[in-house]
C-alpha positions, 0 to 999 in steps of 0.5 A, a space after each residue: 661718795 665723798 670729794 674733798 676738794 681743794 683749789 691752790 690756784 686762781 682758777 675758778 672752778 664752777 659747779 659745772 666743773 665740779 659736776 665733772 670730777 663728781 661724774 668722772 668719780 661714779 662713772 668709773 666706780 660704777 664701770 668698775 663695779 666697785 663695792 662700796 662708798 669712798 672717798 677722794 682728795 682732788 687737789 689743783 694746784 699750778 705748775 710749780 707746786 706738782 713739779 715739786 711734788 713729783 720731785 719729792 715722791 717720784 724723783 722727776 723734776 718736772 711739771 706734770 698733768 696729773 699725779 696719783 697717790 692711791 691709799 689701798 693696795 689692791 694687788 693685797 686687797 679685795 675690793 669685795 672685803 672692803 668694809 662698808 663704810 667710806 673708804 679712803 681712796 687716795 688722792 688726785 693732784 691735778 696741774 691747771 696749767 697742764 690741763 689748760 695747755 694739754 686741752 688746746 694741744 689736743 684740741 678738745 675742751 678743758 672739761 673733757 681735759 680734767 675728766 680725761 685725768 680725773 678717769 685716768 688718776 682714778 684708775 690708778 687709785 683702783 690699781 691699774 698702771 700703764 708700766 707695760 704695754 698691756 698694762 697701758 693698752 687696758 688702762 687707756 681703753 677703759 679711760 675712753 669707755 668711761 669718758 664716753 659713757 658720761 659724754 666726754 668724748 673728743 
């Protein structure tokens, strides 16, 4: 597995942090049973620049935690058929600001916040999404067994 990772903004993410993104990856490869090598883009960037990003591709002018821009279709694609070799994912947009005010909102710490957005942007690059209540009911329990897996838990 393979991060490309890249801080926009002055917040210093040590190896601890960076252990979590790795972890969260695997854990959710592994949960997944997903069969080959990846690779994920991991970008921080603050408020102000994922407000922009989610306006330019989803048209909500607004600041959020996390965005997903998955490069493998699945509902086309069978991940069995991939190739062996690193497979591009897509790439994970996490606001800090966010992660920071959402972690104090919800009173856990800010390393079970990245995970907790690490997980769910995951699973969309996996091609689950929350658009239905079923939908968001499954994607949210794997969340939660992912996290707990790895001990990121509330």
């Amino acid at each position: 597995m393979n991060i490309l990772f890249e801080n926009e903004t002055n917040y210093n993410f040590d190896e601890i942090k960076m252990d979590i993104f790795n972890n969260v990856i695997n854990e959710t490869l592994r949960y997944e049973n997903f069969p080959t090598s990846v690779e994920v883009s991991i970008t921080i960037v603050t408020n102000s620049e994922i407000q922009k990003i989610n306006s330019k591709f989803r048209n909500i002018d607004k600041p959020t935690d996390v965005l997903s821009f998955p490069l493998i279709d699945f509902t086309n694609e069978n991940p069995s058929e991939l190739s062996e070799k690193i497979t591009m994912l897509g790439d994970i947009v996490i606001s800090i600001e966010k992660a920071v005010s959402q972690a104090q909102e919800y009173g856990h710490s800010i390393d079970r916040e990245l995970g907790f957005l690490t997980a769910h942007s995951m699973l969309h690059l996996l091609g689950y999404d929350h658009m239905t209540a079923d939908e968001e009911k499954i994607m949210f329990t794997k969340q939660k067994e992912i996290l707990n897996n790895i001990g990121l838990t509330r």
